[in-house]
C-alpha positions in Angstrom: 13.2 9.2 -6.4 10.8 7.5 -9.4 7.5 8.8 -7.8 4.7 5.7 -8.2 1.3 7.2 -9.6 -1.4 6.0 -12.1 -4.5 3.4 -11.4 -5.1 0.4 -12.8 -7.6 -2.4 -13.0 -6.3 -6.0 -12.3 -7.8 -9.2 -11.4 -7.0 -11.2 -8.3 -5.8 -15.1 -9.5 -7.8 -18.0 -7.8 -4.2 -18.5 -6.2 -5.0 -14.8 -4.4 -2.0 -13.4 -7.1 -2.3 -9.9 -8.5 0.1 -9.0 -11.2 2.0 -5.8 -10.8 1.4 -3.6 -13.7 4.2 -2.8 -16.0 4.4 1.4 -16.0 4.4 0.5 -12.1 7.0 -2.0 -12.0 9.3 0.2 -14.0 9.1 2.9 -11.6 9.6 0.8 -8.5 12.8 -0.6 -10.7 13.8 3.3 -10.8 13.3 3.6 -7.3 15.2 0.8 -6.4 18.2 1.1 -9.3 17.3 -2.6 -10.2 14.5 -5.0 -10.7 13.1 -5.7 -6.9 13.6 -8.8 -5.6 11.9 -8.6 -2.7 8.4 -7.3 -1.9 6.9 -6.5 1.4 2.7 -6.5 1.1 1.2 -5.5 4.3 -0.5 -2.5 6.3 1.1 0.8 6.1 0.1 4.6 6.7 -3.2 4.6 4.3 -6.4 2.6 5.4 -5.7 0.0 2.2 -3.1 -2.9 1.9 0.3 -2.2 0.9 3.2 -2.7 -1.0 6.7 -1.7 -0.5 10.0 -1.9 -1.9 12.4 -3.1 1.1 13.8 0.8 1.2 10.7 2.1 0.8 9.1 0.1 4.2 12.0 1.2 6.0 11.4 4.8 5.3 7.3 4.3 6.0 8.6 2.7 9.4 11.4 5.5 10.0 8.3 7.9 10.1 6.6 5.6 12.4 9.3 5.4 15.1 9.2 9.5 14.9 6.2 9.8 15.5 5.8 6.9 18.6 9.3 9.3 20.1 7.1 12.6 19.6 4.2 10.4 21.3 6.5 10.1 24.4 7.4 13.5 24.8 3.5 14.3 25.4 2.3 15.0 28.5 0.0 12.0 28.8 1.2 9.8 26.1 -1.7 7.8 24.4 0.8 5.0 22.8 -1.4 5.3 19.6 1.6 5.2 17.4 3.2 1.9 19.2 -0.1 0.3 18.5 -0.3 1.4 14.9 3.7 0.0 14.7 2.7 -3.5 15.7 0.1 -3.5 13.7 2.1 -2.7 10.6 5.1 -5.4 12.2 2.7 -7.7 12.1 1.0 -8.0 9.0 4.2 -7.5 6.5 4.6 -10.5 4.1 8.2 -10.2 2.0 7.8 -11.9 -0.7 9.9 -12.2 -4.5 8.0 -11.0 -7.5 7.1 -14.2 -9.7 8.3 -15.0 -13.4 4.9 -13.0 -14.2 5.8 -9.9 -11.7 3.1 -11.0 -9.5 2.4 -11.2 -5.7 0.0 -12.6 -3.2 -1.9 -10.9 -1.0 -1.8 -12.8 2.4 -5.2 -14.1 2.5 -5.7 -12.4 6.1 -5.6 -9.1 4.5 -7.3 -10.3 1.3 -10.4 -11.1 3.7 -10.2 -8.0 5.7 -9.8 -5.8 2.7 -12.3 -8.1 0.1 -9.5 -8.2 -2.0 -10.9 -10.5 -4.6 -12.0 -10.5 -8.4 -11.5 -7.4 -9.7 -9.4 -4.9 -7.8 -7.2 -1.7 -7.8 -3.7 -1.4 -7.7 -2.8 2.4 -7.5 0.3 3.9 -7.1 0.5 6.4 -4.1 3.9 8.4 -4.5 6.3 5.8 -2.5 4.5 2.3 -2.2 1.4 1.0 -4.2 -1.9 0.7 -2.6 -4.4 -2.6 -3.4 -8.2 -1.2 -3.2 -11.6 -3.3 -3.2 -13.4 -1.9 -6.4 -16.4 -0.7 -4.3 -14.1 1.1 -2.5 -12.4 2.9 -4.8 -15.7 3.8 -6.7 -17.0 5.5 -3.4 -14.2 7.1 -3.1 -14.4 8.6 -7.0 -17.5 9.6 -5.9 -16.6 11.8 -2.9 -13.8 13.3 -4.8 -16.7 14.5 -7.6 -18.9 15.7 -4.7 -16.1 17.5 -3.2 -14.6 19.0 -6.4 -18.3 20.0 -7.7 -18.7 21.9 -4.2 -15.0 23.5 -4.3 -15.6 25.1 -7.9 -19.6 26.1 -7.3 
C-alpha cells in the first residue's frame, strides 16, 4: 500500500473547497489502483478532520468495530468505542473530487475545526488529515520541545 506522507500549505476557497495536493493525490491513486472517485471527509481516529479513500474508511471502521467487541468482553464495559463509532458515522461526507481535485469540508467540521484561510493538509500514512494552521504550529512547537529534551 502507497503510504500518504508529506505537509503542505493550502488555502480554503470562499466555497469552503481545499484542493488536494498533487504528490498526495498520486499516492491515494496508488492506494486505490485508479484515480478516486469518491471521497469520504469526516472524523476518524486522530483529533483532526479526515479524509479517506472508500477502502481506506472501511479499514479505519474495521478497527473501530474491534475495538467496541474487545470493549464488550470487559468486565464493566464503558461503550467508549460505540460512542466514538457514531461519532465518526455521523460526520462522514462522501463526496467526488472536482475537475480541480478539490473537496469541501462540510462546514460543521470546518467550524468546529476553524478550517478556514490558510490550512494544512498532511498526509498521515492511510488517510490525510486537514489541520487549523495554529494548530499545527503548536504542535511543531511541542515536537521541538520534546526533541530538544530527548537529545539533552
Amino acid at each position: 500500500m502507497e503510504t500518504l506522507s508529506g505537509t503542505y500549505e493550502v488555502k480554503v476557497d470562499e466555497r469552503g473547497r481545499v484542493a488536494i495536493p498533487a504528490r498526495l493525490l498520486e499516492a491515494l491513486t496508488a492506494q486505490e489502483g485508479s484515480r478516486p472517485e469518491e471521497i469520504i471527509v469526516g472524523l476518524g481516529l486522530s483529533p483532526n478532520v479526515c479524509v479517506f479513500t472508500r477502502s481506506g474508511y472501511a479499514a479505519m471502521l474495521d478497527e473501530v468495530n474491534r475495538r467496541i467487541e474487545r470493549e464488550k468482553s470487559e468486565a464493566t464495559p464503558t461503550l467508549r468505542w460505540t460512542k466514538i463509532r457514531k461519532q465518526i458515522v455521523e460526520s462522514q461526507d462522501l463526496q467526488q473530487l472536482d475537475k480541480q481535485n478539490r473537496i469541501r469540508v462540510p462546514s460543521l467540521l470546518a467550524r468546529q475545526y476553524k478550517l478556514s484561510g490558510e490550512i494544512v493538509v498532511q498526509g498521515s500514512y492511510d488517510h490525510l488529515e486537514l489541520v487549523n494552521m495554529a494548530d499545527y504550529e503548536r504542535e511543531l512547537t511541542r515536537f521541538r520541545q520534546t526533541m530538544s529534551e530527548l537529545m539533552d
